[in-house]
C-alpha positions in Angstrom: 0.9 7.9 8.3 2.2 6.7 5.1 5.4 5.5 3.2 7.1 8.1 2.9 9.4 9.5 -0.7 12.4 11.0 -1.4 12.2 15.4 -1.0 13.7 15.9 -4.2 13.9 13.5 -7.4 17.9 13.5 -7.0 20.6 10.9 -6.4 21.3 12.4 -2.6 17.2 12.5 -1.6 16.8 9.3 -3.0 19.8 7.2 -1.1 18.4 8.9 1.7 15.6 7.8 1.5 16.2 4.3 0.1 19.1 3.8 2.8 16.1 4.8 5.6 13.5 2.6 4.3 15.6 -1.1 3.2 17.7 -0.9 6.5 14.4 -1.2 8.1 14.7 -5.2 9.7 11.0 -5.2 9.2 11.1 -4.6 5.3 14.8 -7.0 4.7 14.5 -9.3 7.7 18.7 -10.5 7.9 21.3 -9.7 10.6 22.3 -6.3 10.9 25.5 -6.4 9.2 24.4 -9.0 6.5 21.9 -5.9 5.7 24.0 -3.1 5.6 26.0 -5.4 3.0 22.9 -6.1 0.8 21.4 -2.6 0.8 24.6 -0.8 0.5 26.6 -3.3 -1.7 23.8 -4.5 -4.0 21.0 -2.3 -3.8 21.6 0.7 -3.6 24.6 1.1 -6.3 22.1 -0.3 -8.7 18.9 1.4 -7.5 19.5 5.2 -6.7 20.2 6.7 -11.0 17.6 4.8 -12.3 15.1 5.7 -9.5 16.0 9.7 -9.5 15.3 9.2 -13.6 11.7 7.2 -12.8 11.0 10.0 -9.7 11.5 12.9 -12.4 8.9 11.2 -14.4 6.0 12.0 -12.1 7.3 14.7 -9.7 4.4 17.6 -9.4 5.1 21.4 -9.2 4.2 20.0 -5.8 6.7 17.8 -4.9 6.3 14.1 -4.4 2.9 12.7 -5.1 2.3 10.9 -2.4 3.8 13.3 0.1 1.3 15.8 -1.7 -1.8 13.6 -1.8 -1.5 12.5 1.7 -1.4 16.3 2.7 -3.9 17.0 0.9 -6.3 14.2 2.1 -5.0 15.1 5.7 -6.1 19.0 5.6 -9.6 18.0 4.4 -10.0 15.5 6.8 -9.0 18.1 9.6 -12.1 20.1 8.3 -14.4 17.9 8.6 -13.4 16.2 11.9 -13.4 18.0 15.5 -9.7 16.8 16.3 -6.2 18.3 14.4 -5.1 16.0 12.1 -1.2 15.6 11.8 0.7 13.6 9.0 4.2 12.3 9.2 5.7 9.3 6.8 7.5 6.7 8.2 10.7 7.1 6.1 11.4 10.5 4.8 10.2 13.9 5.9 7.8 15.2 7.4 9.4 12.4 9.6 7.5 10.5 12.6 9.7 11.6 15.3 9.6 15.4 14.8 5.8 15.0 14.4 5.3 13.2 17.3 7.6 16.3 19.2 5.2 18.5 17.5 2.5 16.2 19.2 3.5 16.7 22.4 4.6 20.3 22.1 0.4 20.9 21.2 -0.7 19.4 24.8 -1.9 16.4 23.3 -1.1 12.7 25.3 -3.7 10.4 23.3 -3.2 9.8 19.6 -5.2 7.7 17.0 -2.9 6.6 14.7 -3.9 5.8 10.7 -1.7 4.0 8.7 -2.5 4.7 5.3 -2.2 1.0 4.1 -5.7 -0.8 3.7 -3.8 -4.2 3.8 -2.0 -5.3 7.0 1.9 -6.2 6.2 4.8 -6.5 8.9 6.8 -4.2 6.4 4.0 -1.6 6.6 1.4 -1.3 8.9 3.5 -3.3 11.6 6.8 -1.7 10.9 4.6 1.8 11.6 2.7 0.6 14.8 6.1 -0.3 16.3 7.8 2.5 15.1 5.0 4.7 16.6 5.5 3.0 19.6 9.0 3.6 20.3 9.0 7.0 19.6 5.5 8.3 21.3 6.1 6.2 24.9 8.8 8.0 25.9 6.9 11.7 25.2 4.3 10.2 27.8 1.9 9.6 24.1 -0.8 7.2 24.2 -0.6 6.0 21.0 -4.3 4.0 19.9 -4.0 2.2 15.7 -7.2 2.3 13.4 -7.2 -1.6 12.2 -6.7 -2.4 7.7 -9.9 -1.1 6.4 -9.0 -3.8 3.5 -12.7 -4.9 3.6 -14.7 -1.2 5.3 -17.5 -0.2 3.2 -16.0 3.1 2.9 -13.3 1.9 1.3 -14.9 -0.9 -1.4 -17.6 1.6 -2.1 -15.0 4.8 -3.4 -13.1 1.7 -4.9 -16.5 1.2 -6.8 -17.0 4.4 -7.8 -13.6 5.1 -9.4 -13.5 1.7 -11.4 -17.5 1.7 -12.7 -17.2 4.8 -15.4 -13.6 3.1 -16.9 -15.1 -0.4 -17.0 -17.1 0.6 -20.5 -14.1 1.2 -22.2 -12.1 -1.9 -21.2 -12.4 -5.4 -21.7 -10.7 -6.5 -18.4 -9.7 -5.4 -14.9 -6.5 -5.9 -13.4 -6.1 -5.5 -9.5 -2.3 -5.3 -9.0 -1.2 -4.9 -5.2 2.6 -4.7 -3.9 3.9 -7.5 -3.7 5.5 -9.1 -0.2 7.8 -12.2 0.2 6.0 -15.2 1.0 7.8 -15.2 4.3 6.8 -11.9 5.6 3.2 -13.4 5.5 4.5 -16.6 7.1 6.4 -14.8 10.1 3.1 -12.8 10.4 0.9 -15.9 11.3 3.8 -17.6 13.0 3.1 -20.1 15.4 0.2 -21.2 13.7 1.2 -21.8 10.3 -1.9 -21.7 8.8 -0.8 -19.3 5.9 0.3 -21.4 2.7 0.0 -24.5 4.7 -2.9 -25.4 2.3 -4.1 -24.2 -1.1 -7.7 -23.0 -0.3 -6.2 -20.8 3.0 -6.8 -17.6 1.8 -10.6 -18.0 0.8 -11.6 -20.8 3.3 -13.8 -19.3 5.8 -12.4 -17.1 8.6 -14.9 -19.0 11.1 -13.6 -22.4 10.0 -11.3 -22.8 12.7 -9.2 -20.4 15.4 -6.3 -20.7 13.0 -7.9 -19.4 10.1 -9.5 -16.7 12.0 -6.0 -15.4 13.3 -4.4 -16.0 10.1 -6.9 -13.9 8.2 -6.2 -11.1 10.7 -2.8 -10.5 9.6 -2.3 -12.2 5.8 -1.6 -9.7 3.4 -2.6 -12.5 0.4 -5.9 -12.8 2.0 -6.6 -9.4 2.5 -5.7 -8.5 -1.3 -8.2 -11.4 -1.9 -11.3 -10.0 0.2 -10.6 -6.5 -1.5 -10.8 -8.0 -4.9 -13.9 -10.1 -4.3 -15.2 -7.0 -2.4 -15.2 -4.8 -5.0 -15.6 -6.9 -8.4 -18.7 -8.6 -6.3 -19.9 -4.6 -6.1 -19.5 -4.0 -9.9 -21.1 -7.3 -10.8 -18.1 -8.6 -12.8 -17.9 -12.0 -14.3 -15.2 -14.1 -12.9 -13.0 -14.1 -16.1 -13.0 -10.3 -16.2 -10.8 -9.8 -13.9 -8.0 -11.1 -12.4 -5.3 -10.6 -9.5 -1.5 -9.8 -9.4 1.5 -8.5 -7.5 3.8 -5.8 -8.6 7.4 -4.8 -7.8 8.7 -7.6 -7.0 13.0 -7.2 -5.7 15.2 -10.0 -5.4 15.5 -13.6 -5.8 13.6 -15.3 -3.1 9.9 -16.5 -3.6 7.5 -13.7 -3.4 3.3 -13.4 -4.1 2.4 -14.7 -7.4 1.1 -13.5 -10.1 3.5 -11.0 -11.3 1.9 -8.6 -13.1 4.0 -7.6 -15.7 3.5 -11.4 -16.6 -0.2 -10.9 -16.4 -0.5 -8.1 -18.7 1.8 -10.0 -21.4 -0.7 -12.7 -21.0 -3.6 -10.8 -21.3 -2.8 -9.0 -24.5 -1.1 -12.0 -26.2 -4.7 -14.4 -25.4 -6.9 -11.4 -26.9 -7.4 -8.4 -24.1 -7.2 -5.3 -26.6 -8.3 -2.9 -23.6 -6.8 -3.0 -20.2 -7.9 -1.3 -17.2 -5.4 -1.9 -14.1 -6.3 -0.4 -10.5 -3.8 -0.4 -7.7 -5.9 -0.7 -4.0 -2.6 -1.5 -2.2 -2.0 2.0 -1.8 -4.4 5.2 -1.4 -2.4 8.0 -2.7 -0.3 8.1 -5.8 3.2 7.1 -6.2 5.8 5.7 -7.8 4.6 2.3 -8.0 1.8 3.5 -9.6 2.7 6.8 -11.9 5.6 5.4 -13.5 5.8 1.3 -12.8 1.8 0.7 -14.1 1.2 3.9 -16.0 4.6 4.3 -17.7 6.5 0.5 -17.9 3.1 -1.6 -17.5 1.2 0.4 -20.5 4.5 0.2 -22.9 4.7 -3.8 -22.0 1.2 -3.8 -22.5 1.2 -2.3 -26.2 4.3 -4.1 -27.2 3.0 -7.2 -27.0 -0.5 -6.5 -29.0 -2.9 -4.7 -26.8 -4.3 -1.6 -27.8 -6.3 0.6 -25.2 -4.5 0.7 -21.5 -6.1 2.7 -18.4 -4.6 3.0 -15.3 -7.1 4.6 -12.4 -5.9 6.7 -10.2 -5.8 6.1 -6.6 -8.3 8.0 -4.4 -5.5 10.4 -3.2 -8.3 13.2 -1.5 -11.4 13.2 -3.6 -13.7 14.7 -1.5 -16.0 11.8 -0.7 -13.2 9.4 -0.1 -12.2 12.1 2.7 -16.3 12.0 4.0 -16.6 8.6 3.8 -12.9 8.0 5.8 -14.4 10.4 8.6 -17.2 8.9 9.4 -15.1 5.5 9.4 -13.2 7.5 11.8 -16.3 8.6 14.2 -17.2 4.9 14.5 -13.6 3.4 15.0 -15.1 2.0 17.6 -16.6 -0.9 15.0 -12.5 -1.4 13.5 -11.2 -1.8 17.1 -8.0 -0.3 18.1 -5.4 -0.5 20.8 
């Protein structure tokens, strides 16, 4: 499972879609009805032109990117594992209940479900789970969830391996993941309230105390963290040659900090010629990365004195990303699930 897109870069595909995905109460927690005012009143009046104009930008003779990558990556995977592999998004087409029909239709009651999100967020990988739920139960579907692989080997290790050849050419690496309100993390680790209840939370140790060890379970922050560490620990990087932010940020309340369009103004105006920026929130291309780092970032980026920007691609279904994801697969076993 993933996101999901619009089918077509055009004002009806893309209210569609947007209408789907921001009345979700998982991804704008209010009332019902103060939702359908926010989303339909202020959002989406605003949103729908200039996101058809941004979706033209980096649509495919495919289709959407990340409808296509996640395809893609799904039919390989299929090839090399000894179950079919099915792929439905959960806004948007293919859609999760007409995949799950098509489940059921095949003779199959027990599923493994993937959600293609390496970080664990109650907009995402929750918001999936429960959606899964509700829709497989009644068609007598088992449904089992494959666990963040945030920190799996298999993961870091293709992370590694797209970063090293780019890091010659750049002076400094960016790590820019979606961004969440600050209260999304703190509903996640509700009762405890471990999450932001301390400045050191998100790199204390996990075995400090039950409440960290929950907290880490489910914190988006400090799963961005361990995937950062993760991988610049791999490529050896110096401290000061990298550096973490959050993109796409919607709204006025308080979301995750460092925003990285701030970042990269800081970075070129205090001497950063050559950029490199890397997105491991997600692991198929999309808007969020084609047009707002590769398009808006890189302009910002020039504009205010830097000279060299690279943005690296996500690992959308490079062949050993889709080995190394099957045998992460075989042994779910060692990610739990249930």
């Amino acid at each position: 499972m993933n996101l999901g897109s619009p089918t077509a870069p055009t004002a009806q595909a893309v209210n569609a879609f947007l209408k789907e995905f921001l009345m979700d109460a998982r991804v704008i927690s209010t009332p019902y009805i103060l939702r359908w005012v926010i989303v339909h009143l202020f959002i989406l009046p605003f949103r729908i032109k200039r996101g058809v104009e941004a979706y033209k930008k980096i649509w495919l003779n495919e289709g959407s990117p990340l409808i296509f990558f996640t395809e893609s990556f799904a039919q390989k995977l299929e090839k090399i594992l000894s179950h079919r592999v099915y792929t439905a998004m959960r806004y948007g087409n293919p859609s999760l209940q007409s995949v799950l029909q098509k489940i059921q239709e095949d003779g199959h009651r027990k599923l493994l479900v993937v959600p293609l999100y390496p970080q664990y967020a109650v907009s995402t990988t929750q918001s999936a789970i429960e959606r899964v739920k509700e829709l497989s139960e009644p068609l007598g579907i088992e449904s089992f969830f494959v666990k963040p692989f945030f920190e799996e080997d298999a993961y870091i290790k293709n992370l590694v391996k797209k970063i090293k050849p780019v890091l010659k050419k750049c002076d400094h690496l960016l790590f820019s993941y979606h961004s969440l309100p600050v209260r999304h993390i703190i509903k996640a680790n509700a009762p405890d309230a471990f999450c932001f209840g301390r400045p050191d939370c998100c790199t204390i140790p996990k075995e400090s105390s039950p409440q960290a060890m929950r907290a880490h379970q489910t914190c988006y922050q400090r799963h961005c963290v361990t995937t950062t560490e993760k991988v610049a620990q791999s490529l050896k990087l110096k401290r000061e040659k990298y550096s973490l932010a959050f993109q796409s940020r919607v709204g006025r309340e308080k979301w995750l900090l460092p925003q990285t369009n701030e970042v990269v103004k800081y970075l070129a105006e205090n001497g950063v010629r050559r950029l490199a920026i890397v997105a491991p929130a997600f692991v198929a291309d999309n808007l969020e990365t084609l047009y707002e780092i590769k398009i808006e970032l890189k302009k910002i980026f020039h504009q205010t004195g830097g000279e060299r920007f690279e943005y690296i691609a996500c690992l959308n279904d490079e062949t050993t990303w889709v080995k190394d994801f099957s045998s992460l697969l075989q042994n779910v076993n060692t990610l739990g699930h249930g």
